[in-house]
C-alpha positions, -999 to +999 in steps of 0.1 A: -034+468-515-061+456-494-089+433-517-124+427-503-131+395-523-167+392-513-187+380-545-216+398-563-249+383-549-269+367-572-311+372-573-332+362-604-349+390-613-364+402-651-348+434-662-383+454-658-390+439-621-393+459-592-358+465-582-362+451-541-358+414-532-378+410-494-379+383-469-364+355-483-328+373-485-336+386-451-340+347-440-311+337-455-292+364-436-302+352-402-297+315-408-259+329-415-257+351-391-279+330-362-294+363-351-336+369-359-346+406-370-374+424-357-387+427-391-372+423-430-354+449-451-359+448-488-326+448-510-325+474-530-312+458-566-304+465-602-310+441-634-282+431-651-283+432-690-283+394-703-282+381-670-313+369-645-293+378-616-295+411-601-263+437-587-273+441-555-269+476-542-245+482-509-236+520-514-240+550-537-214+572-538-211+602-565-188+624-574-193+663-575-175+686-605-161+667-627-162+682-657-145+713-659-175+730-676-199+721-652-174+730-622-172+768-635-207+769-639-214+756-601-184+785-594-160+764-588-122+761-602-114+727-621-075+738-619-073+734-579-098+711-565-092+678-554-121+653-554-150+652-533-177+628-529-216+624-513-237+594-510-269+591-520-285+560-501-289+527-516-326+526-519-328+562-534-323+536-570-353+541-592-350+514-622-357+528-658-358+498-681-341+506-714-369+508-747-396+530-726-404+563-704-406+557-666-424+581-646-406+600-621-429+619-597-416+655-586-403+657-550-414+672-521-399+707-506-381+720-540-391+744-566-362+740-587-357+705-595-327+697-615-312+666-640-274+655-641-268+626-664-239+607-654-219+570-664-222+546-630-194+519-624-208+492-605-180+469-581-176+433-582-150+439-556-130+463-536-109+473-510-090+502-488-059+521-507-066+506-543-041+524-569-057+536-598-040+512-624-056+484-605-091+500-596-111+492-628-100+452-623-129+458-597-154+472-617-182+446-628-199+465-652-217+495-665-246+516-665-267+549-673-278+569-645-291+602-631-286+626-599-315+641-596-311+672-574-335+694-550-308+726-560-327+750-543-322+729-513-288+723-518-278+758-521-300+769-495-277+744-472-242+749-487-252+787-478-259+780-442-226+759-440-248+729-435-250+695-448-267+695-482-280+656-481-318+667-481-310+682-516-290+650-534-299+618-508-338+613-512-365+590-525-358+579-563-332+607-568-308+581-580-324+570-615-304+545-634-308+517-663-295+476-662-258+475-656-242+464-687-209+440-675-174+446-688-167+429-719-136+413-733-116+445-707-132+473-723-143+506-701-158+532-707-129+561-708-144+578-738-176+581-757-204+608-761-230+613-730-256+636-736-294+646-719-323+664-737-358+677-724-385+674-748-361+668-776-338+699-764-302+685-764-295+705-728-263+685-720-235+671-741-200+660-736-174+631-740-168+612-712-127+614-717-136+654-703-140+639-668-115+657-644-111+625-631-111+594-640-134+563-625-100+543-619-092+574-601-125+581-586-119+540-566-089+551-561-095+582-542-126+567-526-107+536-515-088+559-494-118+573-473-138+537-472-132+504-475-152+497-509-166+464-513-189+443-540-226+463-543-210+498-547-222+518-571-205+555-580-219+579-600-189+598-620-201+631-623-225+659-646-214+676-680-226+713-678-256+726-684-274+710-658-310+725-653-345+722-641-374+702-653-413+706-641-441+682-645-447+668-678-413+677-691-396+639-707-359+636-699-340+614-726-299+601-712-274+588-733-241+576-730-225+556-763-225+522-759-251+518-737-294+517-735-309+550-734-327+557-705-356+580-703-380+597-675-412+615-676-416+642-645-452+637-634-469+661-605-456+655-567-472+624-549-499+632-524 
């Protein structure tokens, strides 16, 4: 196995900050790299629980189907298909500090706006061809998150035989709380995860019912990219995802971690 051993970056940043660090990273980069920019890229970051640093975020990847209830009800068959992946990209992260509601405005384009409450890994590390008894020695930590998805978009793409990015890949469609590191070795390979609208338990599962695995999720991914330090994945929906409209509050839990909570206010101007 291949290891990427490039360290977490490190930003001081309070857990309910704005989740982008600006110029001064972008200054740091071109004294390293001797090259000036044309202009400065903000970082898109998460808080980490305990910690004033912040996880910087490289990629988003996310896993589709995987839970077999959720699979049947997308028509799909859990017993035959392998593992596929999307990205979402890295500045699609909204930050929803745990302990209050944050609002979430409704997107653009869609008419059918759905949730999907899923456990993120975040890597400390990573690598090409990782097995999956090593992958979770790269995992740094922790954290609640959501794929929000445009589904009438989606469909409406899948149907044409197109990409379906502009229904999973846009602004703030990847909500998620402060990544919670690993402690004393312990993942999360069990535990309940659940999502409610206006009090209306909607979805609820265990998280040992993933098809697969996160170990096996690096795994697999390792073998398409190179994975390094800043990834993120999202490891996949229960069933019973559905849509939300303006004013509805959407409540995420996973055991053993902050709940983390959204309120879908009207479409931006």
């Amino acid at each position: 196995m291949k290891t990427n051993r490039r360290a977490v970056l490190g930003a001081a940043l309070p857990l309910g900050a704005a989740g982008l660090i600006g110029a001064s990273m972008e200054a740091e980069a071109q004294v390293a790299s001797g090259t000036r920019t044309l202009f400065a890229l903000p970082q898109p970051v998460v808080p980490i629980a305990g910690n004033e640093a912040a996880f910087p975020v490289r990629r988003i990847y996310c896993i589709g189907r995987n839970y077999a209830a959720h699979a049947r009800e997308m028509g799909s068959d859990p017993d035959r298909e392998p593992p596929f992946f999307f990205q979402k990209p890295s500045d699609a992260v909204q930050l929803v500090p745990p302990g209050g509601v944050v609002d979430h405005p409704y997107p653009p384009l869609t008419r059918n706006y759905h949730y999907e409450v899923e456990l993120v890994a975040a890597l400390k590390s990573g690598g090409r061809n990782i097995s999956a008894d090593r992958a979770l020695e790269h995992v740094y930590g922790y954290a609640v998150g959501l794929d929000m998805t445009r589904r009438d978009l989606q469909r409406g793409m899948g149907d044409q035989k197109k990409p379906w990015e502009i229904g999973k890949a846009f602004d703030r469609s990847a909500p998620i709380g402060p990544i919670h590191p690993v402690q004393d070795g312990k993942h999360f390979a069990r535990g309940a995860i659940s999502l409610a609208v206006n009090g209306q338990v909607k979805q609820n599962a265990d998280l040992s019912q993933m098809i697969w695995s996160v170990a096996e999720q690096i795994s697999r991914l390792s073998e398409a990219f190179e994975l390094m330090a800043g990834d993120i994945i999202y490891s996949g929906t229960p069933e019973n995802v559905g849509p939300v409209v303006p004013g509805d509050v959407i409540l995420c839990k996973i055991e053993g971690l902050p709940d983390l909570s959204i309120r879908i206010t009207p479409a931006q101007a």
